[in-house]
C-alpha positions, 0 to 999 in steps of 0.5 A: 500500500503506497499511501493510508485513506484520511477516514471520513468520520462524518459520513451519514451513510456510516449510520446504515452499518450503525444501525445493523450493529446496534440491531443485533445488539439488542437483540443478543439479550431478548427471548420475547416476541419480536417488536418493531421497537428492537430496530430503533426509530431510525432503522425502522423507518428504512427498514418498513421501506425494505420489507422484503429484503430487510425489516423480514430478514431482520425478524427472520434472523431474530426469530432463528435465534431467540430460542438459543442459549444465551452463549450461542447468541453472544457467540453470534453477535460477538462475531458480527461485531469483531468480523467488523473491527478492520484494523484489528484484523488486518493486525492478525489478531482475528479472522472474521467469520466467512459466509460463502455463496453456499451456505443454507440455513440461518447462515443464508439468512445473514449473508442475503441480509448483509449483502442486500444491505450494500447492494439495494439499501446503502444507495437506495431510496429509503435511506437516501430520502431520509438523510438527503443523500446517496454514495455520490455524495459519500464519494465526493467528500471523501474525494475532497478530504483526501484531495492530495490523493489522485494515483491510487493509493494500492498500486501507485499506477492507476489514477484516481477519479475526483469529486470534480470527475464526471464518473466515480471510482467503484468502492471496493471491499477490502474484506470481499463482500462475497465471503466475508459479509458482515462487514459490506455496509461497513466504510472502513471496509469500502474504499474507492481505488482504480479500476485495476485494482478493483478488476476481476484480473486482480484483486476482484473477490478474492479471500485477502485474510487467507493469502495474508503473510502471517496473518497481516495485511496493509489497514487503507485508513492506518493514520501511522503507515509512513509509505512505501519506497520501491528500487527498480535493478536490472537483472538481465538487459535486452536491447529490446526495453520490454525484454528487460527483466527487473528485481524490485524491492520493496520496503517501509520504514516501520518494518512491515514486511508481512503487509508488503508480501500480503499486498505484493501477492493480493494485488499482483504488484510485481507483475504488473509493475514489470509489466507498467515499466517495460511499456513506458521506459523508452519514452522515460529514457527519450524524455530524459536524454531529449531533456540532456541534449536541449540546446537551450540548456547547453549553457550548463553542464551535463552534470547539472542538466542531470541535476536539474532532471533528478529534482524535476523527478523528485518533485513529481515524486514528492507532490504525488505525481508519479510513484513508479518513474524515478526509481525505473528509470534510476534503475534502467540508467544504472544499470542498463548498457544495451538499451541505453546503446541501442536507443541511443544510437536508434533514435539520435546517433549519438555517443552512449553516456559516460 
């Protein structure tokens, strides 16, 4: 993970995962016949708009549990609630509680009621009548409160939508929604990041708690993750720039190697990056020496015209511009020989650089 989410605390669509919670938290200690009352007079008037999808799975739930013994249904709600504290998860501390597409019974119950909350209630008209909204909305403020964000914060490739774009990023769940569902309407589990990262040849559904290294995975809203550095070495040199092959190392300087390799592995980083810079580093390098060998800057040394071209790159870096450019193409000009020779004298017919 290249950079943290500042979280929108502010947020009224929060209050839908609020409500969930708080519903099964009354309901933990009753045994009586069910009452509109265990909803709260927030959470009915939504969900008497849901009959069908929520307020009779709701009951449906209650009524499957209300006989149990009060260790199963502690058992039960205390699932719900710690398959919900993300950070602490992702610390390895615990493993939520998984519902796949195949279950039956109660299990069933719970995971088409958790999933219709995200997929027809969070965005849907009950909810945003009542409160005068919908996750555009969301999606816009979290925009402007993380406004230094704009390449996604997973990879550092993909640029990001903002509030100020047409069309806005799809919010994905950290934890998958399909197999972990108790967490789909919480929005510390729901981030928006690019349509990469979020595409079925990537992350798509897959279970990020089982391919956690040691348990750890990178938490989006961790305001004490210091960043990632990232350094590109040449291993086998090609004349062609997309046959070059890359070591790429990864570190941080709070020691988070576990989360490093969990993330490497969820989101393909490795390949892709492989991938991103073999297809751009010609034009990197022909930016580069066309930046060298301008006549309007011959008045200066070749020494400080590298010099002026390292902090152009270091700015762009530092402003959040581009993650991947400086250390790929610090890697190619160390420690290529054939295809900086090769480009050079393709493209300029120019002696290769000291």
């Amino acid at each position: 993970m290249i950079r943290s989410y500042k979280y929108l605390d502010s947020a009224v669509q929060l209050r839908l995962h609020e409500f969930i919670i708080a519903y099964f938290n009354r309901i933990e200690f009753e045994t009586a016949i069910f009452d509109d009352s265990f909803f709260g007079a927030d959470f009915l008037e939504i969900a008497d708009r849901h009959p069908q999808i929520l307020k009779q799975q709701c009951i449906a739930v209650y009524n499957h549990i209300k006989d149990w013994n009060q260790v199963d249904k502690t058992n039960l709600c205390s699932q719900i609630r710690d398959s919900n504290d993300i950070a602490n998860i992702c610390q390895g501390n615990f493993a939520p509680s998984i519902i796949d597409r195949h279950a039956t019974g109660l299990n069933k119950l719970l995971r088409d009621l958790f999933l219709d909350l995200y997929n027809q209630v969070l965005d849907g008209d009950g909810f945003n009548e009542k409160y005068t909204t919908n996750l555009r909305t969301h999606f816009n403020d979290f925009s402007r409160l993380n406004s230094d964000i704009t390449l996604c914060p997973i990879c550092g490739i993909g640029e990001l939508k903002k509030h100020t774009d047409l069309a806005r990023d799809q919010y994905d769940h950290y934890l998958p929604k399909s197999i972990y569902p108790f967490s789909s309407v919480n929005f510390k589990n729901l981030v928006p990041i690019c349509i990469d990262c979020n595409s079925t040849q990537v992350k798509g559904s897959k279970d990020v708690v089982a391919l956690a290294f040691n348990h750890r995975l990178f938490y989006l809203y961790d305001t004490n993750h210091h960043g990632i550095s990232v350094s590109f070495n040449i291993t086998v040199d090609s004349i062609n720039t997309e046959n070059i092959q890359w070591q790429i190392t990864f570190t941080n300087p709070d020691g988070k190697n576990d989360e490093i390799e969990s993330w490497k592995t969820i989101y393909n980083i490795e390949g892709r990056y492989k991938g991103f810079v073999n297809g751009r580093i010609e034009k990197w390098f022909r930016h580069y020496w066309t930046y060298l060998t301008d006549s309007d800057l011959a008045k200066y040394s070749e020494v400080d015209r590298k010099l002026f071209y390292n902090k152009w790159m270091e700015k762009d870096e530092e402003c959040h511009l581009n993650f991947i450019r400086k250390p790929a193409l610090t890697g190619f000009l160390n420690d290529s020989v054939l295809s900086q020779a090769s480009l050079q004298a393709r493209q300029y017919s120019i002696p290769p650089i000291a």
